[in-house]
mmCIF file of the C-alpha atoms, coordinates in Angstrom:
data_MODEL
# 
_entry.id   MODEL 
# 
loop_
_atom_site.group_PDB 
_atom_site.id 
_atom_site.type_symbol 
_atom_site.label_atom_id 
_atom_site.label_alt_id 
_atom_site.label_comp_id 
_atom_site.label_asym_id 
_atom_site.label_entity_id 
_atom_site.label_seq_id 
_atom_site.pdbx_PDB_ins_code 
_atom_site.Cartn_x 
_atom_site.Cartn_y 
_atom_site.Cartn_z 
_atom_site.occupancy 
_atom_site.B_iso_or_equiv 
_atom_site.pdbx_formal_charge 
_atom_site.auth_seq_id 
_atom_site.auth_comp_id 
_atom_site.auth_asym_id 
_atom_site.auth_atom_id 
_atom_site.pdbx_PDB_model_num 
ATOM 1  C CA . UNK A 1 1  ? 0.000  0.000  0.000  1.00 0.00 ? 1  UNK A CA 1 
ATOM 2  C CA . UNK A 1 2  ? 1.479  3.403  -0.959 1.00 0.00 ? 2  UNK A CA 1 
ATOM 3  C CA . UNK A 1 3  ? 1.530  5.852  2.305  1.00 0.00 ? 3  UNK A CA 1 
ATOM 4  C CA . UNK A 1 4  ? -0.281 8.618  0.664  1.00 0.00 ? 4  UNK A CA 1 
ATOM 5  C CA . UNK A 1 5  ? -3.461 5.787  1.013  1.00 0.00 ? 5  UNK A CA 1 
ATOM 6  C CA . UNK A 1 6  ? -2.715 4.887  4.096  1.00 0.00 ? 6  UNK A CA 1 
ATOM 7  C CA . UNK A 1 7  ? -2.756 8.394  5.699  1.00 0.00 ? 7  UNK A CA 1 
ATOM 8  C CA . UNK A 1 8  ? -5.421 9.702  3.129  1.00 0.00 ? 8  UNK A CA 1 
ATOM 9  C CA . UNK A 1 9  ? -8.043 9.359  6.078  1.00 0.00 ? 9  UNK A CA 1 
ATOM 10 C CA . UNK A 1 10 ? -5.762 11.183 9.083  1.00 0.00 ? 10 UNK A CA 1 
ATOM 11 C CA . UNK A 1 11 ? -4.990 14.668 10.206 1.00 0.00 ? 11 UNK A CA 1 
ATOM 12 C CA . UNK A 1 12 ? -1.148 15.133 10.104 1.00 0.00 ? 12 UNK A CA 1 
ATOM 13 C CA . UNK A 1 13 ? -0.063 17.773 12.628 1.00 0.00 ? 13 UNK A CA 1 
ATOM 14 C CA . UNK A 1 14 ? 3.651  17.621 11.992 1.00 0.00 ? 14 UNK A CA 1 
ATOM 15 C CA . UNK A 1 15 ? 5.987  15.721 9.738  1.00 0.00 ? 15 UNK A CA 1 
ATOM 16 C CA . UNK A 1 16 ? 10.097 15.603 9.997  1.00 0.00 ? 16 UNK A CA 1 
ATOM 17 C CA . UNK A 1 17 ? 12.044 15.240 6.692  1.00 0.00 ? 17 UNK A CA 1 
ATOM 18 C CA . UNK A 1 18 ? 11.202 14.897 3.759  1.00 0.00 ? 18 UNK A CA 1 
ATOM 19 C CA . UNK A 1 19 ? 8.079  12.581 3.334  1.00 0.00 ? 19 UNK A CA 1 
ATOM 20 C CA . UNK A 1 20 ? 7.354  10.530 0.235  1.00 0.00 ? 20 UNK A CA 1 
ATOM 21 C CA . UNK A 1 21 ? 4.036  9.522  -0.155 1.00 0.00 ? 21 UNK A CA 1 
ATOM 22 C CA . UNK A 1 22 ? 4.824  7.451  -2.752 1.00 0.00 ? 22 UNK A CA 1 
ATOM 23 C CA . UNK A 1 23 ? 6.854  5.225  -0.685 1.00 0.00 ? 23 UNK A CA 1 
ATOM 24 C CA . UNK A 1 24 ? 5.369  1.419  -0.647 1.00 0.00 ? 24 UNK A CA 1 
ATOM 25 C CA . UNK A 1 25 ? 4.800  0.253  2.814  1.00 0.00 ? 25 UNK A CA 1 
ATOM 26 C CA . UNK A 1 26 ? 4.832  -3.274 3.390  1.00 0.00 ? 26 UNK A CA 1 
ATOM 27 C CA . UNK A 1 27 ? 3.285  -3.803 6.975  1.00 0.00 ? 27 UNK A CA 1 
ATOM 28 C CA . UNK A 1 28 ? 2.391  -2.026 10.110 1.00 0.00 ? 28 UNK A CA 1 
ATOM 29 C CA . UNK A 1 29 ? 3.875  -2.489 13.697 1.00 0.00 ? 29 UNK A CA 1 
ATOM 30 C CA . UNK A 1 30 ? 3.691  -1.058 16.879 1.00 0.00 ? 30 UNK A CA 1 
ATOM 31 C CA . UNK A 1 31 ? 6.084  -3.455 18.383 1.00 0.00 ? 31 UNK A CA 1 
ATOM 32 C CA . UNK A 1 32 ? 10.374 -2.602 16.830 1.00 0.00 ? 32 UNK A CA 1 
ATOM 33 C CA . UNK A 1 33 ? 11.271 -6.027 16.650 1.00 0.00 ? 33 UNK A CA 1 
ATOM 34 C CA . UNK A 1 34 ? 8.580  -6.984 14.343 1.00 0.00 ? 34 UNK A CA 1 
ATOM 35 C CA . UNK A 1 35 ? 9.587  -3.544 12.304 1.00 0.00 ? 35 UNK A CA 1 
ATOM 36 C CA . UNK A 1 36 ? 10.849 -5.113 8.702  1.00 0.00 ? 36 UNK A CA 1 
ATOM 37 C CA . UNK A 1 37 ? 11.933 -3.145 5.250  1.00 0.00 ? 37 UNK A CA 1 
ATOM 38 C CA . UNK A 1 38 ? 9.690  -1.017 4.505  1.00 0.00 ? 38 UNK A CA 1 
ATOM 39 C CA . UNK A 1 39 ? 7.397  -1.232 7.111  1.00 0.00 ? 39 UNK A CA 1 
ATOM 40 C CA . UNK A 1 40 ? 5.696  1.297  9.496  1.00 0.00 ? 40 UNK A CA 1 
ATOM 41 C CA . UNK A 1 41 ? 6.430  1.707  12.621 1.00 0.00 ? 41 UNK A CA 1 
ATOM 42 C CA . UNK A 1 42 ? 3.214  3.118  15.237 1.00 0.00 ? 42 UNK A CA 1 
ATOM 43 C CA . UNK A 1 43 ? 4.660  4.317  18.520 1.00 0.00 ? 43 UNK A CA 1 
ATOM 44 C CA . UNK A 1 44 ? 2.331  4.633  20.922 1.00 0.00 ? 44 UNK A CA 1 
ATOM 45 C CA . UNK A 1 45 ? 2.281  4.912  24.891 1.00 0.00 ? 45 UNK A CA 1 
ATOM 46 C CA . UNK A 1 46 ? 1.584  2.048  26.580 1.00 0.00 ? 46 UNK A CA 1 
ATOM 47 C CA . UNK A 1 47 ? 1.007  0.428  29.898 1.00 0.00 ? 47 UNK A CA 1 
ATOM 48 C CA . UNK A 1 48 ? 4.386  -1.217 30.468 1.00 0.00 ? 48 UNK A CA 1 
ATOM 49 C CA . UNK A 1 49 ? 6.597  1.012  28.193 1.00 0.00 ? 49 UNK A CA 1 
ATOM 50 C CA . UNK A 1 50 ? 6.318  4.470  25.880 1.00 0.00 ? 50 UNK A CA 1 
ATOM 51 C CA . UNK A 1 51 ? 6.892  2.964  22.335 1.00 0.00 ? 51 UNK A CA 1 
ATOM 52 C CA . UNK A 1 52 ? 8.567  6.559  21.441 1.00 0.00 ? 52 UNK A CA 1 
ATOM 53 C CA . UNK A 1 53 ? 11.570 4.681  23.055 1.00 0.00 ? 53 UNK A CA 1 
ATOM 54 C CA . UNK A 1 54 ? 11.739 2.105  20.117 1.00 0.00 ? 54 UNK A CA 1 
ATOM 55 C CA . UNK A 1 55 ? 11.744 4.778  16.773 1.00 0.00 ? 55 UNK A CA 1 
ATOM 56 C CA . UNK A 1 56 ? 15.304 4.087  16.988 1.00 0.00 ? 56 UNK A CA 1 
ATOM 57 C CA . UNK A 1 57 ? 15.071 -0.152 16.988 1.00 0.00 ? 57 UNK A CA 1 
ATOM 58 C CA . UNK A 1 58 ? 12.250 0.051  14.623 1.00 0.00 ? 58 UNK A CA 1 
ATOM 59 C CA . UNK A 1 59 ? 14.293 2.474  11.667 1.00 0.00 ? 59 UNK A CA 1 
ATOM 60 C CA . UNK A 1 60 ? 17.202 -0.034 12.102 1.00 0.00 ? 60 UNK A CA 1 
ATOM 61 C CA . UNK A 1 61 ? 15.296 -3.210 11.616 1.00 0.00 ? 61 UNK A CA 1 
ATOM 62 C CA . UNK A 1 62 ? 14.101 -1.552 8.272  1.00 0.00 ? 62 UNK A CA 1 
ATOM 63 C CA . UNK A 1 63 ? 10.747 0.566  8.714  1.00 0.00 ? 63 UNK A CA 1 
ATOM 64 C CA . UNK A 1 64 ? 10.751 3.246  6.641  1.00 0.00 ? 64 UNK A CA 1 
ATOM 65 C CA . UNK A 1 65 ? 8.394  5.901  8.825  1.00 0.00 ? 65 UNK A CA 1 
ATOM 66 C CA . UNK A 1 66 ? 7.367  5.983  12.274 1.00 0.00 ? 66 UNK A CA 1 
ATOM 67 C CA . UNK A 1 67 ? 3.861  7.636  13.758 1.00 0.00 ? 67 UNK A CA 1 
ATOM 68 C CA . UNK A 1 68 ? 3.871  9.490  16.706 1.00 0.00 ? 68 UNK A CA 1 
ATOM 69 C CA . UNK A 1 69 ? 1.445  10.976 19.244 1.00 0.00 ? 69 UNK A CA 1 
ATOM 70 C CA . UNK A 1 70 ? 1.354  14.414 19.212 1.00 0.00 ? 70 UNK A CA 1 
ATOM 71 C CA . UNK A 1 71 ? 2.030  15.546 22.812 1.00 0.00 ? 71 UNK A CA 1 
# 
């Protein structure tokens, strides 16, 4: 799925870098270690942990763009 369809339906805030919304995305995870090439990467807060932590792990196991929440 191409990222401009993905977000098509959401209210971006903010974006860092350059964004192309032509870029293929392969799968969507909110945990880094399942992060792959070009996958997404959703950090979110959770219970346990703040998934903001884990933009880091998840680029390096191959995800090409990581959401945020907008605090």
């Amino acid at each position: 799925m191409k990222l401009k369809d993905l977000v098509k339906n959401i209210e971006i805030i903010e974006t860092k870098g350059d964004i192309d919304y032509n870029l293929e995305i392969s799968d969507i995870s909110y945990n880094s270690k399942n992060s792959t090439k070009d996958s997404a990467f959703v950090a979110v807060i959770g219970q346990k942990t703040d998934g903001h932590k884990y933009i880091k792990n998840a680029i390096e196991n191959g995800a090409s763009i990581a959401f945020v929440e907008y605090f």
